[in-house]
C-alpha positions in Angstrom: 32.3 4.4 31.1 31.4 3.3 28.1 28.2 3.0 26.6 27.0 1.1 23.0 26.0 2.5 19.7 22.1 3.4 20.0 20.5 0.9 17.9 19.0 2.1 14.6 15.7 1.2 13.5 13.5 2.1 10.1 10.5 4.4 11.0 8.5 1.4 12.0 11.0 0.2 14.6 12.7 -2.5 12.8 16.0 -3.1 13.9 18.8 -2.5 11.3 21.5 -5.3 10.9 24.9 -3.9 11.4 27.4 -5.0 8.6 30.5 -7.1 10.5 33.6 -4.8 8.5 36.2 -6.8 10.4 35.3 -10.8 11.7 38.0 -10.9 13.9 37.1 -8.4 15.9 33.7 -9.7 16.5 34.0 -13.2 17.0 36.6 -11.9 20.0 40.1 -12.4 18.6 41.9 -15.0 16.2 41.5 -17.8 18.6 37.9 -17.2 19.2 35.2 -19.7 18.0 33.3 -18.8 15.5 29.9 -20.7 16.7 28.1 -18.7 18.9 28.3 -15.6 15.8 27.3 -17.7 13.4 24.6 -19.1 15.4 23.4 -15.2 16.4 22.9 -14.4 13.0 21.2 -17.3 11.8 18.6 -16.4 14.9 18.4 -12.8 13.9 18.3 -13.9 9.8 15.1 -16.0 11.2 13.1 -13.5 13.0 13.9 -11.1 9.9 11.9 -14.0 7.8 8.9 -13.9 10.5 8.6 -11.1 10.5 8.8 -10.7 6.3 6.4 -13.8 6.5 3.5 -11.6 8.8 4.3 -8.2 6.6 3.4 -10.3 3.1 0.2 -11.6 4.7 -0.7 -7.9 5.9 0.0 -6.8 2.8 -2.1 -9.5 0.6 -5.0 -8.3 2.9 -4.6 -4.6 2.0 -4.7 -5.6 -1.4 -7.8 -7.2 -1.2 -9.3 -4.7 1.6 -8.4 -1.6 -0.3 -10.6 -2.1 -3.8 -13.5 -3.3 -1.9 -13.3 0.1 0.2 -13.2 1.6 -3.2 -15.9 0.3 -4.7 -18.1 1.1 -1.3 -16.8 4.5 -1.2 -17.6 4.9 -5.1 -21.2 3.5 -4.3 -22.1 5.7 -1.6 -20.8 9.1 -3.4 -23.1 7.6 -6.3 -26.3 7.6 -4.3 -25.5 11.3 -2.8 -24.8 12.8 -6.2 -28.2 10.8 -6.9 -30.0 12.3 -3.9 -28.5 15.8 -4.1 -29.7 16.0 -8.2 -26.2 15.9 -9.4 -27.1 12.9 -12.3 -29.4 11.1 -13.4 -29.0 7.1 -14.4 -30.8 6.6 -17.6 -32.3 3.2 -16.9 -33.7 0.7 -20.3 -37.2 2.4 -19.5 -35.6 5.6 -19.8 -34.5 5.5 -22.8 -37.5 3.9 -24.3 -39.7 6.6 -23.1 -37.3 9.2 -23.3 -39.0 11.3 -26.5 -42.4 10.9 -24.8 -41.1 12.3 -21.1 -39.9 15.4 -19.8 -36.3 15.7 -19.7 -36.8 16.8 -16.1 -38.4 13.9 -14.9 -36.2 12.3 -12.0 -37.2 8.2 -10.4 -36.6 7.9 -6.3 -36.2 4.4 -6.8 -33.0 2.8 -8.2 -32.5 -0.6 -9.3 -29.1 -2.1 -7.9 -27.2 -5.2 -8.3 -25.5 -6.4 -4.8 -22.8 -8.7 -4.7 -24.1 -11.7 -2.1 -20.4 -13.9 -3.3 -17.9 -14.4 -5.7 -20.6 -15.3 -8.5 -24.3 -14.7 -6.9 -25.5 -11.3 -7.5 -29.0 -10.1 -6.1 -31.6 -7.2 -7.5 -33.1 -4.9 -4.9 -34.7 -1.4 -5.3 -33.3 1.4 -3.1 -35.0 4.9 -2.2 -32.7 7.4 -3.8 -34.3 10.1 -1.7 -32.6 8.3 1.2 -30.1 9.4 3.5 -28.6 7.0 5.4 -26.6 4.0 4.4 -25.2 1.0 6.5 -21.8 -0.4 6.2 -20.3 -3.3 7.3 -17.4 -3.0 10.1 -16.7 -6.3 10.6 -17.4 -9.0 13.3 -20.9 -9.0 12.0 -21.4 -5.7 12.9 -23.4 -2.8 10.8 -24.2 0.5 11.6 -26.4 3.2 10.0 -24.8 6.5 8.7 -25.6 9.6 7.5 -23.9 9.7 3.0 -22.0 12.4 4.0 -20.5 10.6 7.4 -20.0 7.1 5.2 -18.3 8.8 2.9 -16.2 10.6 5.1 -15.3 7.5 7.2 -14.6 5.4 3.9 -12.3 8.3 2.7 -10.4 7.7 6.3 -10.0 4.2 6.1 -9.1 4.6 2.5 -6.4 6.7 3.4 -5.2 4.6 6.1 -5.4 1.1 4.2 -3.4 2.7 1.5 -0.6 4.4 4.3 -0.2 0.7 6.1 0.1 -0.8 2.5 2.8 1.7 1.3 4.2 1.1 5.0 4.2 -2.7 4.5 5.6 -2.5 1.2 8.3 -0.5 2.3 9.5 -2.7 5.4 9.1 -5.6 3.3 11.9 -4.0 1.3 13.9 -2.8 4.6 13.8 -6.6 5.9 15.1 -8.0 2.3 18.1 -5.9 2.7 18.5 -7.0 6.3 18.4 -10.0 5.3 20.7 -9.6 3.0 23.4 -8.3 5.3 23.1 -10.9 7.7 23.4 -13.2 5.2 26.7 -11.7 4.2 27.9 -11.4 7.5 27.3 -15.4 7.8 29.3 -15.9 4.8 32.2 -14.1 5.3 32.6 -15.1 9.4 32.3 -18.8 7.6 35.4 -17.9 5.3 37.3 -16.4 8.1 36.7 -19.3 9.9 38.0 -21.7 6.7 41.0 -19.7 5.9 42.1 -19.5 10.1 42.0 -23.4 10.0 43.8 -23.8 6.6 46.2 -21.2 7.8 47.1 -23.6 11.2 47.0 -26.0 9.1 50.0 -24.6 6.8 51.7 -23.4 10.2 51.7 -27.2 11.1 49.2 -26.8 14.0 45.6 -28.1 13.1 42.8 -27.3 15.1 42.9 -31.0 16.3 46.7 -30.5 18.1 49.4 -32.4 16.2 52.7 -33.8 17.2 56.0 -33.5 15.7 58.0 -36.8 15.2 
């Protein structure tokens, strides 16, 4: 009894395209029509570009998701070094009355600009002395956490946006050589077809059945 070839996949389960080495074969002999092989892997060549078309969209949204976890990530590890004593952010008043103050002096407020959109920014004073933050999960949901839980959850989901992007990146480049391949099987199952004909053709029997005189 025999059984088929297990069907390779990349580590993401993307099926690999086999490479047609001899047309003949395939198509199911040298009287076979070539149609239903050409139309196969012009179905297979078009689920390879959907599913190229849903990895570049994932991907553009990594791209934007991963610096905004950055900056987030960066912020909170700013206000625990600032709680914990690790710095100290000179502010304009600071500086001014830096001669006339002890060096040991420390604010518990901090002035912060917050991005509201794409060009409105907002001033607001923060305790420094705080521990909790709240981030943004999505769906209009926030929850409160604890510096050193944000920062470990933002380090997780920094870790993971980075892994799917480097994932995404590299199936996008498994599907163009896919692609590829089908592409070349298309081509040269096309030229078999061409030079079968032509060769009937020289034989002095066309596909369309002529008669001798």
């Amino acid at each position: 009894m025999s059984t088929k070839p297990a069907l390779q996949t990349n580590p993401r389960g993307i099926p690999q395209a086999p490479f047609i080495s001899n047309v003949e074969e395939h198509v199911g002999g040298p009287d076979a029509e070539v149609e239903s092989a050409l139309r196969q892997f012009q179905e297979a060549i078009a689920k390879y570009r959907y599913m190229e078309l849903n990895l570049n969209t994932r991907k553009k949204a990594l791209l934007d998701k991963i610096p905004d976890i950055e900056k987030t990530l960066s912020m909170v590890q700013f206000l625990k070094d600032k709680r914990e004593g690790k710095l100290k952010v000179k502010t304009d008043d600071d500086l001014e009355d830096e001669d006339d103050e002890s060096s040991g002096a420390a604010s518990n407020s901090q002035t912060m600009t917050f991005e509201l959109n794409d060009t409105l920014y907002a001033e607001a004073e923060i305790d420094t002395t705080e521990d909790i933050v709240y981030l943004w999960l999505g769906a209009n949901v926030m929850l409160s956490y604890t510096q050193g839980e944000a920062i470990k959850l933002l380090t997780e989901k920094l870790s993971a946006a980075k892994q799917s992007l480097s994932n995404a990146t590299e199936d996008l480049e498994f599907l163009r050589e896919q692609i590829t391949v089908m592409e070349v099987n298309t081509a040269r199952c096309y030229n078999w077809d061409v030079k079968r004909r032509r060769e009937k053709r020289l034989a002095g029997g066309t596909d369309e059945g002529s008669s001798k005189a």
